[in-house]
C-alpha positions in Angstrom: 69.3 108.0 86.4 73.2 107.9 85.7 73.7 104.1 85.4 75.3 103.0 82.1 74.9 99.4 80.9 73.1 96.3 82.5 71.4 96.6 85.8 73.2 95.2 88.8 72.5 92.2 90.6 73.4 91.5 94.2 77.2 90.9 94.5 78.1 93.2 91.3 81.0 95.6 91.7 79.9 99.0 91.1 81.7 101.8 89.7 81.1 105.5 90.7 82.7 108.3 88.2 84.2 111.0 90.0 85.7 113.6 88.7 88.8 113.0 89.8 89.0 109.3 90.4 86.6 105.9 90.7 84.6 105.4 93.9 83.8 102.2 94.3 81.0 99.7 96.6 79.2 96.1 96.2 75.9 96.1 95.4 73.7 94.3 97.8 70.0 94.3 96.3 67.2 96.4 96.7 68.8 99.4 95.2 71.6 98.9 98.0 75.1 99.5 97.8 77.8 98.9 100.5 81.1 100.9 100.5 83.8 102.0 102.1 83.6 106.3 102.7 83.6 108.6 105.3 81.6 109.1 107.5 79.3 111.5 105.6 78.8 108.6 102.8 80.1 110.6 99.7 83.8 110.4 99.5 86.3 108.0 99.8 88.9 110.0 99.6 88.6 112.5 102.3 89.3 109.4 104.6 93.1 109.3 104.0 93.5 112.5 106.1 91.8 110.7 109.2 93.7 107.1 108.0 90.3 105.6 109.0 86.8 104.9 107.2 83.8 103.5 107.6 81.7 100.8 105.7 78.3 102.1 105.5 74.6 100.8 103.6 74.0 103.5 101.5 70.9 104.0 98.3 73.0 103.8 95.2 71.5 107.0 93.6 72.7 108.7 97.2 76.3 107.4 96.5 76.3 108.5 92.8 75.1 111.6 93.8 74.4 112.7 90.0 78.0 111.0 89.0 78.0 107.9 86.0 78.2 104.7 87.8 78.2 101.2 86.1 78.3 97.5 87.0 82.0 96.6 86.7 82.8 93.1 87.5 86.3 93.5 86.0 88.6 90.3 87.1 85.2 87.9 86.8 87.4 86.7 83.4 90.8 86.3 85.8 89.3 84.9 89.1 86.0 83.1 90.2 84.0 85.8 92.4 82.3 84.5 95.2 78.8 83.6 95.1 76.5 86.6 95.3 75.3 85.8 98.2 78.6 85.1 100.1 79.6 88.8 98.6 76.1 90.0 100.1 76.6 88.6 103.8 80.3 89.5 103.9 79.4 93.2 103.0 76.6 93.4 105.1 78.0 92.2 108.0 80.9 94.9 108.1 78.6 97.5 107.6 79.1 100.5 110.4 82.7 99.2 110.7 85.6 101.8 111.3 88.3 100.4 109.3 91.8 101.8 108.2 92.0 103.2 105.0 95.2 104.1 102.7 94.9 105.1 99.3 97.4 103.1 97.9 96.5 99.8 100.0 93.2 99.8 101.7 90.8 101.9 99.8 87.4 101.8 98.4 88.4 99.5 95.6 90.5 97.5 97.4 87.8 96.7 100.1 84.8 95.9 97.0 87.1 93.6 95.1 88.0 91.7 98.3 84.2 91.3 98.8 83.9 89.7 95.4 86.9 88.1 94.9 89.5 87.2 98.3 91.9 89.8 97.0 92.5 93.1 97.4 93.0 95.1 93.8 92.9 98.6 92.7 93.6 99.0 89.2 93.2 102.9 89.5 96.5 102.8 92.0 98.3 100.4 90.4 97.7 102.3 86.8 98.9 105.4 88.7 102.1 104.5 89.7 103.1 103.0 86.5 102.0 105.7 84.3 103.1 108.2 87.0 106.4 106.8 88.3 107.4 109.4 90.9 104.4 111.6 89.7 102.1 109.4 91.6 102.4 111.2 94.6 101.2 114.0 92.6 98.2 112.2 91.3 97.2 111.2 94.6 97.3 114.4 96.7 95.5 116.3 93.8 92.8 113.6 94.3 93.0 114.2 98.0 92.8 117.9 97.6 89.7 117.2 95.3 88.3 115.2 98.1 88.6 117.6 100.1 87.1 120.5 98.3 84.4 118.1 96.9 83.9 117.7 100.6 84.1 121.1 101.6 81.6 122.3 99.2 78.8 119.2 100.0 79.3 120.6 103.6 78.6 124.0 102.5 75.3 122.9 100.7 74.1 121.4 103.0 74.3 124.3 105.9 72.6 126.7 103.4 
């Protein structure tokens, strides 16, 4: 099993390592976890091209899908969360939504720290275009062309 650290409870923020960047959900009990992805459940990322994604109810070992993930409730010290089960209904209840998705403003961080906390924050964005500067727009399509070919390749195991 790839978790690192403590269990999660329902309402923790959970963080997926990718290779190329952090995919993130909200975890809703029962080995549940609710995220923003496309519509094949595996990548965020590979959303951008379509501008649209959709929340789905996915097993957390499916999302990892052999990646590191870890509970990461990483503003609890900066803002009160929401009660668990607040988080929970909220997440639930927008499952099979289409929603729009940007990687700079409405991604899969953004939408799980909105869950917990009222606010959207992604610290990977924000990190990239102050480390970055200009080169942030080379950070992000490399991560786009990752999706992509992370994509591409899932698609090609799973026709074989």
């Amino acid at each position: 099993m790839p978790l690192q650290g403590p269990s999660p409870i329902p309402g923790d923020l959970i963080e997926f390592f990718r290779p190329v960047y952090q995919h993130w959900g909200v975890y809703v009990g029962q080995g549940y976890v609710v995220h923003l992805t496309d519509q094949d459940g595996w990548i965020s990322i590979s959303s951008a091209f379509g501008e649209k994604a959709v929340v789905r109810k996915d097993h957390i070992d499916t999302v990892a899908a052999g990646c590191i993930y870890r509970v990461n409730n990483k503003y609890d010290k900066k803002r009160s969360p929401y009660p668990p089960g607040k988080v929970v209904k909220a997440a639930l209840e927008q499952v099979g939504e289409q929603l729009d998705y940007s990687v700079t403003s409405a991604n899969c961080e953004h939408f799980a720290t909105e869950l917990r906390y009222g606010n959207r924050s992604s610290q990977q964005v924000d990190q990239a275009f102050v480390a970055a500067g200009v080169g942030a727009g080379v950070f992000i399509a490399a991560g786009l062309i990752a999706g992509v070919l992370f994509t591409s390749i899932r698609n090609k195991r799973q026709n074989q």
